[in-house]
N, C-alpha and C positions, 0 to 999 in steps of 0.2 A: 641337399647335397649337390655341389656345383658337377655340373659334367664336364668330363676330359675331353676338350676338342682336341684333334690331331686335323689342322688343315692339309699337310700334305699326303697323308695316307685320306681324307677327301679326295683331292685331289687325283690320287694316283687311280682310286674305284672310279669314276668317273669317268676319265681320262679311257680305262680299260675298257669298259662298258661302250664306248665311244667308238672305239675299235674295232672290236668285236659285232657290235651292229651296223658299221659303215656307214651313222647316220649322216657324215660330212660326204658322204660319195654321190654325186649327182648323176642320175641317168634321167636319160628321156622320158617324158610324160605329157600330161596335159597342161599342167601348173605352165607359168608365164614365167619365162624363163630371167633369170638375171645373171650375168659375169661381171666378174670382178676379181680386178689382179691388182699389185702393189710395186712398185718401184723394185724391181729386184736386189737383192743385197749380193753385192760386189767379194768375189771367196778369196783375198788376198788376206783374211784374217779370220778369226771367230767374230761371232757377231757382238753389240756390243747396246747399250742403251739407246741411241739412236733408231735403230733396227728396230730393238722393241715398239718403240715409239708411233714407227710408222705401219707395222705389221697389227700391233691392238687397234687402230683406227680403220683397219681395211677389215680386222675381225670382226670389229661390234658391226660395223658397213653388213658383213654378209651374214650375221646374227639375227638383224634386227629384220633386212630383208625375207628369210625363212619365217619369222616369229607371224609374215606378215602376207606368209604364201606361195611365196615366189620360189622356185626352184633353183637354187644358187650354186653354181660352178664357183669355187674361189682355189686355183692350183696356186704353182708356187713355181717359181724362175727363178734360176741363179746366173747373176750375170759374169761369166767366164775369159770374156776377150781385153784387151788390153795391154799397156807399156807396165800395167804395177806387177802384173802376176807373170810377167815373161822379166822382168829385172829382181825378182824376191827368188824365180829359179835362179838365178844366175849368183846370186851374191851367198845362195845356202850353197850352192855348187861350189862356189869359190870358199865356201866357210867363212864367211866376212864374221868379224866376231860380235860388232853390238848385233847385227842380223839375226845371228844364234843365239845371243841372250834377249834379246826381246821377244821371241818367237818362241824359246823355252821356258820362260820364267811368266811373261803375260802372256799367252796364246795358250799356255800347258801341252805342249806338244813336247811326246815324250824322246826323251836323248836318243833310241836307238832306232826312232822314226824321222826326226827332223834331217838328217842327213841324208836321207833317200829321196827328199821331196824336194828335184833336181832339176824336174820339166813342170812347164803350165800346166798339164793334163793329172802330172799326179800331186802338186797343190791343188787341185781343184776337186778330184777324190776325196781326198781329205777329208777337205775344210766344208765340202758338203755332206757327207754323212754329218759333221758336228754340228754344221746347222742345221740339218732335220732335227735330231736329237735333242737339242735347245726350244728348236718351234714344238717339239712333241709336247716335253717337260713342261711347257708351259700353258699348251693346250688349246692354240689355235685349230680353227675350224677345217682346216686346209684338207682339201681331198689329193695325198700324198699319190695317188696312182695316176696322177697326172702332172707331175713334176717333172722337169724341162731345165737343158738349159739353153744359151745362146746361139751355142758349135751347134746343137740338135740339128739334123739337115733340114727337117721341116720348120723347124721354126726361121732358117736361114732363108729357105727360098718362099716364107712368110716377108721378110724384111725386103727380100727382093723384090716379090709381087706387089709391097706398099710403096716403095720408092719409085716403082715404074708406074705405078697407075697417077702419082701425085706429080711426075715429071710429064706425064699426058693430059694432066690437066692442067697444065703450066702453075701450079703451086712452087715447083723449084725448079731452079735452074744450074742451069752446070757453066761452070769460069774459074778465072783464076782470084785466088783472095790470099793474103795471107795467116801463114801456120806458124803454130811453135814448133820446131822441127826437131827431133832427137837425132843427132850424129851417127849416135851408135850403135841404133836399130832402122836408119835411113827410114823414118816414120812420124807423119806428123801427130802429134798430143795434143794433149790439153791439162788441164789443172790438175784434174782427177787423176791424171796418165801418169804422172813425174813425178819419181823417186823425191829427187831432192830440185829444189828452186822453184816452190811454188810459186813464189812470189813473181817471178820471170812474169814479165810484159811484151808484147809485142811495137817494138817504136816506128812509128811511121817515118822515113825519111823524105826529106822534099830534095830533088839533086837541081841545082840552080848551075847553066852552063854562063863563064865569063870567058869573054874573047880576049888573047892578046898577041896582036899579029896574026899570024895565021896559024895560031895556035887554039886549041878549043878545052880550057879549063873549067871540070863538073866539080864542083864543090855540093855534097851533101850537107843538109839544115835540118832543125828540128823545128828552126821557127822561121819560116820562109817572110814572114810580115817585116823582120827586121831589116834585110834585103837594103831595104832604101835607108841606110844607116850605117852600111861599109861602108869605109875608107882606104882600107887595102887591103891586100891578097898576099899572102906570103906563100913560097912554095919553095920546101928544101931540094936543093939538086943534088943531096946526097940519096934522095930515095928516087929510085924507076918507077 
């Protein structure tokens, strides 16, 4: 007679027992200690395959390390700051309409909640309880009593105290370079940061100055080598 597996009631006993013993919870001892953390996943959304991808690679990582002695901290970070999750409040504020139907129909975010989650701070609510709940369901190793996110003060004046020890040791340095800039959060981004125009590039211009009389005309280039290859300069006196 074949026996009735039920993987996810497995699953679920397991999981409980898991819990209940707080084998994933690391505290101080003799064992040789090992950390490990994973790329935190960005709460501008539910998680999504990706996520998985890179959270089972940091799992089996801090698995195999226990299997092997070593005492392993693996918590969990959710990264919070950014132009996506201050522009997704903005446009559910505004009711933007694909907004609310992307976010109701793929997110599963229920109708008489999406409309309340108006500021960064309460998307970030959210969307992180749902991914605890997802990393549970699934059953990562993760010691959940030390979960964090970006804003956390101490993790902030973590970032603080790494950027001033690596500008002390001349690893970086401070100047001017250029940014993609958002208009309309006076904020510079990047790829990750922007709603819409990922594609946007940054163009280098070369300003090439020609003289005529005592007049001093900057003409901007993208390709300053051509240079030796004008033959004239036109300039409308209909524009100042």
């Amino acid at each position: 007679m074949e026996q009735d597996y039920r993987p996810h009631e497995i699953e679920a006993k397991w999981q409980k027992k898991w819990k209940e013993s707080g084998i994933f919870e690391a505290e101080p001892d003799k064992r040789e200690k090992y950390y490990i953390t994973i790329p935190y996943p960005y709460l501008n959304g539910n998680l999504h395959a990706g996520h998985t991808r890179t959270f089972t690679i940091g799992d089996v990582v801090a698995r195999h390390k226990r299997m092997l002695g070593y005492n392993v901290l693996y918590p969990m970070g959710f990264h919070v700051t950014g132009t996506p999750i201050v522009g997704l409040a903005e446009l559910i504020e505004n009711k933007d309409p694909q907004t609310m139907k992307v976010y109701e129909r793929f997110h599963g975010i229920p109708k008489e909640i999406l409309p309340t989650l108006t500021t960064p701070e309460k998307i970030v609510d959210y969307f992180k309880v749902e991914a605890e709940k997802t990393m549970r369901l699934i059953g990562y190793s993760i010691d959940w009593r030390r979960k964090f996110t970006t804003t956390d003060p101490t993790y902030k004046k973590f970032i603080e105290w790494q950027y001033t020890r690596l500008y002390e040791k001349g690893l970086i340095v401070k100047g001017s370079h250029p940014v993609k800039w958002c208009p309309h959060d006076n904020n510079p981004v990047e790829d990750h940061d922007i709603l819409y125009g990922e594609e946007a590039t940054i163009i280098d211009y070369t300003l090439i100055k020609f003289t005529c009389e005592d007049l001093i005309l900057p003409c901007a280039t993208l390709r300053p080598e051509t240079t030796f290859g004008v033959t004239n300069l036109w300039v409308n006196p209909a524009v100042d």
